[in-house]
TORMARBA-841524 format. One record per atom (N, C-alpha, C): x, y, z; residue number from 0. Coordinates in steps of 0.2 Angstrom, whole numbers. Each point is the difference from the previous one (the first is absolute). Last residue first. Layout:
<recs>
{rec {X,Y,Z},NUM}
...
</recs>
This chain:
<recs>
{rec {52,4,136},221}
{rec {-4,-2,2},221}
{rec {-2,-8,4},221}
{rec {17,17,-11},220}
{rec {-2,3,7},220}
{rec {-5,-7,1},220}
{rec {22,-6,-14},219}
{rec {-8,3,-2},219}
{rec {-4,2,8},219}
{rec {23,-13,-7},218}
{rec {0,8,-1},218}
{rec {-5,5,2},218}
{rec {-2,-28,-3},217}
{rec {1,5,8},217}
{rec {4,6,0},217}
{rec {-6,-9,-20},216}
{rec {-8,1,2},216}
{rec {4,3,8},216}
{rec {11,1,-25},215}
{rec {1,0,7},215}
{rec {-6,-2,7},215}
{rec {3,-2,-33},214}
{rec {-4,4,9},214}
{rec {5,-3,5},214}
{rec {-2,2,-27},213}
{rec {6,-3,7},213}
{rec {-2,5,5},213}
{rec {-13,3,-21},212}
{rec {3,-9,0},212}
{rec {3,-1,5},212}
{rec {-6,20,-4},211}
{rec {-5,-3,3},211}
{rec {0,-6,1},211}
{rec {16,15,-7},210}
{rec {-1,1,7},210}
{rec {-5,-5,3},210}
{rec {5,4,-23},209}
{rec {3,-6,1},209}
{rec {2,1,8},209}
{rec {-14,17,-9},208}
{rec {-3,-7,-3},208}
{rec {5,-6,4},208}
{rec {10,20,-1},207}
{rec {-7,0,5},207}
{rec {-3,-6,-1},207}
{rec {16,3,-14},206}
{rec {4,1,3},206}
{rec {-6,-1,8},206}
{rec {-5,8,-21},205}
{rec {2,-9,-2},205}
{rec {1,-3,7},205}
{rec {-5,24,-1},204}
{rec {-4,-4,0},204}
{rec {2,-8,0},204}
{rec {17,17,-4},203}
{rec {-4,-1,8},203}
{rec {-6,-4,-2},203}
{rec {15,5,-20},202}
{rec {1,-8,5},202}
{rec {-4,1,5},202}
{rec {7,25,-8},201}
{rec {1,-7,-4},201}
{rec {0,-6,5},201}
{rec {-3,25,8},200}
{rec {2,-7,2},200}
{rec {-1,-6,-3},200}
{rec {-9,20,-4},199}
{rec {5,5,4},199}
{rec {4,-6,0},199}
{rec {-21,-6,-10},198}
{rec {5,7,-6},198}
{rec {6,-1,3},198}
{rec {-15,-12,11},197}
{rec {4,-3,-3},197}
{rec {3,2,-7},197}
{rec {-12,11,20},196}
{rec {6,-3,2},196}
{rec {3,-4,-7},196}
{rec {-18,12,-7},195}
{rec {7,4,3},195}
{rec {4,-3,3},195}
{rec {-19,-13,-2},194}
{rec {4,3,-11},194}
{rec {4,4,5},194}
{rec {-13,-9,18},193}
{rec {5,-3,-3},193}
{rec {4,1,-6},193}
{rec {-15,17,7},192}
{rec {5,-3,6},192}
{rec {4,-4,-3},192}
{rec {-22,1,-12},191}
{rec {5,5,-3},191}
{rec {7,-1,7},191}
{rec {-15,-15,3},190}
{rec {0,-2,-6},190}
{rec {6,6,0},190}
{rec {-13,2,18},189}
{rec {6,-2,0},189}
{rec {4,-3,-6},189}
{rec {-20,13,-3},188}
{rec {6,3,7},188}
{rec {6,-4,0},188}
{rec {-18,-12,-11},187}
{rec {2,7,-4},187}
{rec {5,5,3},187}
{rec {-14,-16,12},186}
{rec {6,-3,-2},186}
{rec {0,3,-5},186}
{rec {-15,10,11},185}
{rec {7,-1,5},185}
{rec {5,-4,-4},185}
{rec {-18,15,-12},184}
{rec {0,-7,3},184}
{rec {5,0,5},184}
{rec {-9,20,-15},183}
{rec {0,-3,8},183}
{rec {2,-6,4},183}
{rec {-6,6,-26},182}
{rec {4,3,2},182}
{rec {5,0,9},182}
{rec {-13,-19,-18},181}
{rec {-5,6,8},181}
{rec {8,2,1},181}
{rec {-2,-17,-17},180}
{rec {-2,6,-1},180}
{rec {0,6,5},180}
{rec {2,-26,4},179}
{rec {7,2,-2},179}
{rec {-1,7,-2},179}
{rec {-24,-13,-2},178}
{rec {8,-1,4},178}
{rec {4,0,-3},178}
{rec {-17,8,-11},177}
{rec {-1,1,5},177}
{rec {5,-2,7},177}
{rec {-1,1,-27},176}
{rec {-2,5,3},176}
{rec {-2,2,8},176}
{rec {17,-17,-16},175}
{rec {-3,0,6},175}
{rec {-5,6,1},175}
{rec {12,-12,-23},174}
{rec {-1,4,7},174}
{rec {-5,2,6},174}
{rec {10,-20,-21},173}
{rec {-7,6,2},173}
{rec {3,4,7},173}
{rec {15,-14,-22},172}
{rec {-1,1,8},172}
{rec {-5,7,1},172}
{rec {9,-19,-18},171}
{rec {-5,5,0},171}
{rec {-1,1,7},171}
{rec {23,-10,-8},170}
{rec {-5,0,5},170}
{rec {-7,5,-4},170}
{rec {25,-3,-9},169}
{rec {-6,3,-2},169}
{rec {-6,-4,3},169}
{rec {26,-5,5},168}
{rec {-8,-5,-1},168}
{rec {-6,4,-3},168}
{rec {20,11,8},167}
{rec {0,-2,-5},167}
{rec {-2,-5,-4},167}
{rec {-7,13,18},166}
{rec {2,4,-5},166}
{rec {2,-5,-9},166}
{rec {0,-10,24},165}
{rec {-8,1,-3},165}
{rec {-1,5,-6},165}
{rec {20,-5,10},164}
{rec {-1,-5,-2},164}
{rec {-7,0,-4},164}
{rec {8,19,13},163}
{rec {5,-3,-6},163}
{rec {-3,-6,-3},163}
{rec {-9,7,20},162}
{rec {-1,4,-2},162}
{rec {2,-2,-8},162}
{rec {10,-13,16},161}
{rec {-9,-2,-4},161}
{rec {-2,5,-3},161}
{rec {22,4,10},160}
{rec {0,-3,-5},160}
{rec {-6,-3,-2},160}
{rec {-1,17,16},159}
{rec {2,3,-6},159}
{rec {0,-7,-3},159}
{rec {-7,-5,19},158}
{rec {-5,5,-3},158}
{rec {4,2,-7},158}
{rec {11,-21,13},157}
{rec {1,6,1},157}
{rec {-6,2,-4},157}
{rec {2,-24,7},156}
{rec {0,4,-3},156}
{rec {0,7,0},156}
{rec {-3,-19,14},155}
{rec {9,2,2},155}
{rec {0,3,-7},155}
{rec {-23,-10,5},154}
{rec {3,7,5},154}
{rec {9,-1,1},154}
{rec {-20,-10,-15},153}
{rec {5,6,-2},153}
{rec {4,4,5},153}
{rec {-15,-20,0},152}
{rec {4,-2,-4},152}
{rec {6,4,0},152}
{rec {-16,-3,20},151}
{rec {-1,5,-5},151}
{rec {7,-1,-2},151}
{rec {-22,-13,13},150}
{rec {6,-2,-2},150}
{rec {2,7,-6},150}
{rec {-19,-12,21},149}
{rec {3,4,-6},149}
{rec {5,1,-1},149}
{rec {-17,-17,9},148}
{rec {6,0,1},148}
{rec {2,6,-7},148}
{rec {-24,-7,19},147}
{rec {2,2,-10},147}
{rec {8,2,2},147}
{rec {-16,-6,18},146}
{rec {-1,-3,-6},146}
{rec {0,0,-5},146}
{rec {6,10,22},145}
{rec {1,-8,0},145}
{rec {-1,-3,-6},145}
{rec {-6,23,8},144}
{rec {-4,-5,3},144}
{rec {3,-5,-1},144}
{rec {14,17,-3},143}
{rec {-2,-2,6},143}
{rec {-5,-3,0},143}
{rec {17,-6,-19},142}
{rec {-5,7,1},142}
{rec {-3,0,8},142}
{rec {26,-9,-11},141}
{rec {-7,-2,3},141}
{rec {-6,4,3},141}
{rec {23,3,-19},140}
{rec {-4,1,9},140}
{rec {-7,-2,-1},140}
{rec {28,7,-14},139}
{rec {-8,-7,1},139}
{rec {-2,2,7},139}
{rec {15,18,-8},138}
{rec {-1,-4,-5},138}
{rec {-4,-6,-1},138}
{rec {-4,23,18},137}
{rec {6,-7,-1},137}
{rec {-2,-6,-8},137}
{rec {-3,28,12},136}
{rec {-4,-5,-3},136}
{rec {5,-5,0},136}
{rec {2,14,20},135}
{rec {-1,2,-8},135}
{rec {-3,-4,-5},135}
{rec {4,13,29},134}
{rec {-1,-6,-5},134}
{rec {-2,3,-8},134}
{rec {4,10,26},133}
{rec {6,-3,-3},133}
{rec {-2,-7,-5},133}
{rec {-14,24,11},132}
{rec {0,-8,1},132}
{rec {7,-4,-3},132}
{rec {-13,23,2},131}
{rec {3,0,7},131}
{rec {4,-10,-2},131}
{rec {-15,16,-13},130}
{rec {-3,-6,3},130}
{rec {3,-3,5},130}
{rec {6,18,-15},129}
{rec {-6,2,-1},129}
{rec {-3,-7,5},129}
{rec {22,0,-5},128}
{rec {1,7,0},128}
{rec {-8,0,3},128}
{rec {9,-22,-5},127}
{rec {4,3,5},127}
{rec {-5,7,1},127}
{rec {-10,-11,-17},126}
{rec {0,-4,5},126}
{rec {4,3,8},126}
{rec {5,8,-24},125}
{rec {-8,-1,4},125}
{rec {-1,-1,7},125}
{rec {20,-5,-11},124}
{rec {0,6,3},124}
{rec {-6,2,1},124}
{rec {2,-21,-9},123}
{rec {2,1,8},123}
{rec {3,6,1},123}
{rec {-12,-2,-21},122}
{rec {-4,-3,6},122}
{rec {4,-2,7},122}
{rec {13,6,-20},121}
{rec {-4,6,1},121}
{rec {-5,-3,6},121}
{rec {15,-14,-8},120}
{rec {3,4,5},120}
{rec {-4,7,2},120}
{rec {-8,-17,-17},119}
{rec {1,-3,6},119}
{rec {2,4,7},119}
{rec {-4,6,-21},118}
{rec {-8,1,1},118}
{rec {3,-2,9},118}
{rec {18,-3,-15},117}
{rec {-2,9,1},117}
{rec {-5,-1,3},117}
{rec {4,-19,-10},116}
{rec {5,1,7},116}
{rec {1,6,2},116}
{rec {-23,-11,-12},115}
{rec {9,0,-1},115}
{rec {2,3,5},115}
{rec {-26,-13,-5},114}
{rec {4,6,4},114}
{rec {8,-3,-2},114}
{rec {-22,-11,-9},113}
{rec {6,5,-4},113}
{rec {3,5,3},113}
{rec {-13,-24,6},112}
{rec {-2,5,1},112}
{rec {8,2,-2},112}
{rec {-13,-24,0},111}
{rec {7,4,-2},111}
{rec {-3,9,1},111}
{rec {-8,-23,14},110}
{rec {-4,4,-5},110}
{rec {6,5,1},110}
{rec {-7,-26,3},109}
{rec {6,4,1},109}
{rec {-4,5,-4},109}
{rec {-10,-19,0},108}
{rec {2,-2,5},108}
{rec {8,6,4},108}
{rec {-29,-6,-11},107}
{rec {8,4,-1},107}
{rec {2,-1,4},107}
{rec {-23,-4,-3},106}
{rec {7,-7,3},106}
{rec {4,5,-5},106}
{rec {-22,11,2},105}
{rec {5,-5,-9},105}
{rec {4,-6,3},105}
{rec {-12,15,18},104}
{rec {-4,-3,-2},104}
{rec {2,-6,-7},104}
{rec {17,15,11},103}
{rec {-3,-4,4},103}
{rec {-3,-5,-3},103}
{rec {5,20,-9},102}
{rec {5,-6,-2},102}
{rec {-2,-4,4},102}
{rec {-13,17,-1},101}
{rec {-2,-5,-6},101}
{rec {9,-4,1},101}
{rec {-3,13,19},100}
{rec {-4,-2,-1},100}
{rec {-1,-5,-6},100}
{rec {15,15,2},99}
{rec {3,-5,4},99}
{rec {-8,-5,1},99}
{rec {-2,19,-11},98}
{rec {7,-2,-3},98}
{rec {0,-8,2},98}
{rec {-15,18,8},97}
{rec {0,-4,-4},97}
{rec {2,-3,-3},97}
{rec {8,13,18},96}
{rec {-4,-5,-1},96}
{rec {-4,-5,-2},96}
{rec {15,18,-7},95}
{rec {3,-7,1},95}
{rec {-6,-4,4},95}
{rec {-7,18,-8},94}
{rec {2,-3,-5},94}
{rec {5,-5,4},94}
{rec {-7,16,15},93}
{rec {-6,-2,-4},93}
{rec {3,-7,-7},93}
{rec {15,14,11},92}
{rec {-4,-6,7},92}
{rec {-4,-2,-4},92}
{rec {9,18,-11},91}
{rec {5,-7,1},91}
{rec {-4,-6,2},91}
{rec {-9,23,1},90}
{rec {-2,-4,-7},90}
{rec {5,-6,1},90}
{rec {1,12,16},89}
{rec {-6,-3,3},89}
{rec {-1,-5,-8},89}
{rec {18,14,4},88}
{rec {1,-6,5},88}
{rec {-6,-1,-2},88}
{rec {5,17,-15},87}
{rec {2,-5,-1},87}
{rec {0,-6,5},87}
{rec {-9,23,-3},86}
{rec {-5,-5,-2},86}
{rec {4,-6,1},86}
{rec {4,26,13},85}
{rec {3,-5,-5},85}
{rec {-5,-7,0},85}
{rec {-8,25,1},84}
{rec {3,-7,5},84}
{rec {1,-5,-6},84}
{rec {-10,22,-12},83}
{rec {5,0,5},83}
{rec {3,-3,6},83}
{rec {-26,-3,-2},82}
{rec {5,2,-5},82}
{rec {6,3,1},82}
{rec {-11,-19,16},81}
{rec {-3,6,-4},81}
{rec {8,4,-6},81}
{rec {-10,-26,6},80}
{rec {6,4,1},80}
{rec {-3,5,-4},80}
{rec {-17,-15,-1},79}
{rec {1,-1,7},79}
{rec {7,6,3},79}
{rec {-11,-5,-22},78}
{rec {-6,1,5},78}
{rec {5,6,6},78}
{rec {12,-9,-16},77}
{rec {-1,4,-3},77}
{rec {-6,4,5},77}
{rec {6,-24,0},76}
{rec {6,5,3},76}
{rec {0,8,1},76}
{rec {-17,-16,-9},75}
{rec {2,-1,6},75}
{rec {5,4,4},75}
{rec {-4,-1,-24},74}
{rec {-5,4,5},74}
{rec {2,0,5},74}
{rec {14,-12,-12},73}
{rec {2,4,-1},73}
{rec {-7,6,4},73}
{rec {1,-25,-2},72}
{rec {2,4,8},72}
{rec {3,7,-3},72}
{rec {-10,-21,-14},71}
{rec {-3,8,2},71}
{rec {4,4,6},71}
{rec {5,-23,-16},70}
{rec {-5,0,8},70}
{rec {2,8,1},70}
{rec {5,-23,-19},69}
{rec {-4,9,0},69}
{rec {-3,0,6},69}
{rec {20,-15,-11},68}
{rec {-5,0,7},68}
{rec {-2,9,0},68}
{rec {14,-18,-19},67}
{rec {-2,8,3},67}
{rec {-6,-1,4},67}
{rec {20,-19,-10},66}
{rec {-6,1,1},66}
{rec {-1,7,4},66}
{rec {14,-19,-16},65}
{rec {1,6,5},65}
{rec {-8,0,2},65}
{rec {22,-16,-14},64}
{rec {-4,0,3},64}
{rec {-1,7,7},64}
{rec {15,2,-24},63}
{rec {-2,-3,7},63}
{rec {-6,1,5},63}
{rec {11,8,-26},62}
{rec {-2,-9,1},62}
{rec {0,-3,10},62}
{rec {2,25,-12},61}
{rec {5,-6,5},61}
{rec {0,-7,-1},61}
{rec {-16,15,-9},60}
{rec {7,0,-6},60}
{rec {3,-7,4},60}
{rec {-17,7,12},59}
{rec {-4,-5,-4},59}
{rec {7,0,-7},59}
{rec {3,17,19},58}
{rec {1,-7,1},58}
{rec {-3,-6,-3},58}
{rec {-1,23,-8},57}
{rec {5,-2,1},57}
{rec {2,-5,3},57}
{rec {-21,4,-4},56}
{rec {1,2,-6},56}
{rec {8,-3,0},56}
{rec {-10,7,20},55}
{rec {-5,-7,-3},55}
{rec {6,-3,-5},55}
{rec {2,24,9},54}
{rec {5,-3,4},54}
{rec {-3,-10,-4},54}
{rec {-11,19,-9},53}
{rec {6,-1,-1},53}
{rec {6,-5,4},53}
{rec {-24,4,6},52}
{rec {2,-3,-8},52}
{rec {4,-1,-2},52}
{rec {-5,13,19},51}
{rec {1,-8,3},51}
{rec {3,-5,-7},51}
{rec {2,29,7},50}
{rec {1,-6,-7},50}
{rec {0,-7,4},50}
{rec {-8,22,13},49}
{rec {6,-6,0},49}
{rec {-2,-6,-6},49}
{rec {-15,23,8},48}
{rec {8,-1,-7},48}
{rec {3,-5,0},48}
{rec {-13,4,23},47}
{rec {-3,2,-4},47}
{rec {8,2,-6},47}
{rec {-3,-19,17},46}
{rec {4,5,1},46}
{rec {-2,6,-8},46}
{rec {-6,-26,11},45}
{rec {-5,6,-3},45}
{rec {3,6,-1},45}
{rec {11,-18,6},44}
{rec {-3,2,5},44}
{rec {-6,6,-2},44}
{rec {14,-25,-8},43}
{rec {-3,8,-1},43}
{rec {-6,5,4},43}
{rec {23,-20,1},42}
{rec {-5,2,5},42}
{rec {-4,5,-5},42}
{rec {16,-22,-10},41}
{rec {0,8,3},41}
{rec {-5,4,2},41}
{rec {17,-24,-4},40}
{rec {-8,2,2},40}
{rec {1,6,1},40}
{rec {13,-22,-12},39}
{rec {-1,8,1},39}
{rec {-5,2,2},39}
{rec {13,-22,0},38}
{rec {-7,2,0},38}
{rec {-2,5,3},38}
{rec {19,-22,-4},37}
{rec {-2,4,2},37}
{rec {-6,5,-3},37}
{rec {15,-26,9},36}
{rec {-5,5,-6},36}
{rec {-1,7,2},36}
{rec {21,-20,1},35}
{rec {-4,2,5},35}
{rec {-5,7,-5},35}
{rec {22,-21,0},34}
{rec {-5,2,-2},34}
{rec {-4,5,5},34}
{rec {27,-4,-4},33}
{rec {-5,-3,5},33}
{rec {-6,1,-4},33}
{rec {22,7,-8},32}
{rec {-1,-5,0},32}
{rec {-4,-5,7},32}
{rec {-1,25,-16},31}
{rec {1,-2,5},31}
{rec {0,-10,0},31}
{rec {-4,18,-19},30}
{rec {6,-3,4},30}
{rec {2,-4,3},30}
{rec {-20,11,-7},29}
{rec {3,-4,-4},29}
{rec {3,-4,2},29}
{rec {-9,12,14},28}
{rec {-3,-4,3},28}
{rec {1,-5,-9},28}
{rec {9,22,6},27}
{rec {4,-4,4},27}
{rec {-4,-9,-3},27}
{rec {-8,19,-13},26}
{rec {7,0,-1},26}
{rec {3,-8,6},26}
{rec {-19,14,7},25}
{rec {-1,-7,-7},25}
{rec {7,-1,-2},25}
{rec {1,14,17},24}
{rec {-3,-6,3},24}
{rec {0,-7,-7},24}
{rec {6,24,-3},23}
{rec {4,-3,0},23}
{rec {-2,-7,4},23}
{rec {-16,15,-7},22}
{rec {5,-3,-6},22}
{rec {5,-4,2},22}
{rec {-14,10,18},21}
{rec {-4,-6,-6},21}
{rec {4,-3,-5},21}
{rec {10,19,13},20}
{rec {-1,-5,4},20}
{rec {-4,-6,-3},20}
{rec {1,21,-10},19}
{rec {7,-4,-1},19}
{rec {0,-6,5},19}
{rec {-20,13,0},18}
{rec {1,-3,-6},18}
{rec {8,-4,-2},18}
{rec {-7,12,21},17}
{rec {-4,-5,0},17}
{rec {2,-5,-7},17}
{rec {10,21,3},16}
{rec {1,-5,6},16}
{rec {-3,-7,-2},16}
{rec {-5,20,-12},15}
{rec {6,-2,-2},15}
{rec {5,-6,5},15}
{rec {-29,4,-1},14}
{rec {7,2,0},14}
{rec {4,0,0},14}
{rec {-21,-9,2},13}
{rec {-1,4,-9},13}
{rec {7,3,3},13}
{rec {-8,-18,16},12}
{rec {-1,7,1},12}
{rec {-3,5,-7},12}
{rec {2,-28,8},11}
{rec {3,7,-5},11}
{rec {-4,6,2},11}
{rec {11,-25,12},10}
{rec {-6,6,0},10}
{rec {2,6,-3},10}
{rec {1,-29,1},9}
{rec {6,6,-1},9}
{rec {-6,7,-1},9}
{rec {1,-26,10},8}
{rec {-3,4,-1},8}
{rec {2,7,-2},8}
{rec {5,-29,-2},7}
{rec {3,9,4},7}
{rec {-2,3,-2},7}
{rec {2,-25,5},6}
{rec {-5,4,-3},6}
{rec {2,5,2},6}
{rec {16,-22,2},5}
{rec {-5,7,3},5}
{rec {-3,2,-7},5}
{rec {15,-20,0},4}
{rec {-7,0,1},4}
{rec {-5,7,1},4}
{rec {26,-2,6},3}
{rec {-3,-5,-4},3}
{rec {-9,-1,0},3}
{rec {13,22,9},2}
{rec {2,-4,-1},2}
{rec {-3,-8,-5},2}
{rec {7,31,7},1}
{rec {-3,-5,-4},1}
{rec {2,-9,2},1}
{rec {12,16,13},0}
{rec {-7,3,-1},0}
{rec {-5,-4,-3},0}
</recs>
């Protein structure tokens, strides 16, 4: 994922995802016997309450290079989805494309994103249930314009143990008042789905995930 030379863009959110995925990058970028830098970026979206201060404060501790893009897409979102819709795909769209943008414009050359192995298996049941389609997130991928190579450090890590991790990192983690909030979401549907299979069924999800590593493509209708 990582290799000699890269510039890696790591994107903080303020959440227990994002934050274990920063710590552990530094941690690697000790270790590691390759060179490569990196460079917390966090989008603020004007999201009314959201400690930018606090998030500053604790990467100016880190000792790591960062940077806060103040771009407003919280009216935008607010304009445009009425109340009661879910805010999450348009507020997505919007922030990665500035994402992918300032990594463009810096010469990054990889941009870490803090999706785990539950985000992963939850998005191909998305995907099947609500869009008819057979896809999930994959560990590296190449963005569709061709200009930015995304990379998720944490996708063979399960939600509970980064959960744990950032627990015991005493993370300042901000919450979201606005993604992941909305009682309605579809991936809150499938979120709880998954806790009961893997109440009723220890291991299913590991188990779904390691589905998506061994594909059959001529099993496949398509």
């Amino acid at each position: 994922m990582i290799e000699e030379g890269d510039r890696v863009m790591v994107c903080i959110s303020g959440g227990k995802d994002s934050f274990s995925l920063l710590d552990i990058l530094c941690r690697l970028k000790i270790r590691a016997p390759i060179d490569f830098q990196l460079t917390a970026v966090n989008v603020d979206q004007n999201q009314p309450g959201f400690p930018t201060e606090r998030l500053k404060v604790y990467l100016q501790g880190l000792g790591v290079d960062y940077r806060i893009i103040d771009q407003d897409t919280y009216s935008v979102v607010k304009n445009i989805i009425p109340d009661g819709k879910t805010m999450c795909g348009l507020c997505s769209r919007l922030r990665r494309g500035i994402l992918y943008s300032f990594a463009k414009s810096q010469g990054m050359t990889k941009i870490a994103l803090g999706h785990h192995r539950d985000d992963i298996v939850e998005t191909l049941f998305l995907n099947m249930f609500f869009g008819g389609r057979l896809k999930a997130m994959p560990p590296k991928l190449l963005s569709d314009d061709g200009n930015n190579v995304v990379i998720r450090p944490l996708s063979y890590c399960s939600e509970k143990d980064i959960a744990q991790y950032a627990q015991l990192k005493k993370f300042p983690i901000i919450p979201c008042n606005l993604c992941g909030s909305q009682p309605n979401l579809q991936r809150q549907t499938v979120k709880r789905m998954l806790a009961e299979w893997e109440q009723k069924y220890p291991g299913r999800s590991a188990t779904i995930f390691r589905s998506v590593t061994s594909i059959s493509p001529s099993q496949l209708a398509d």
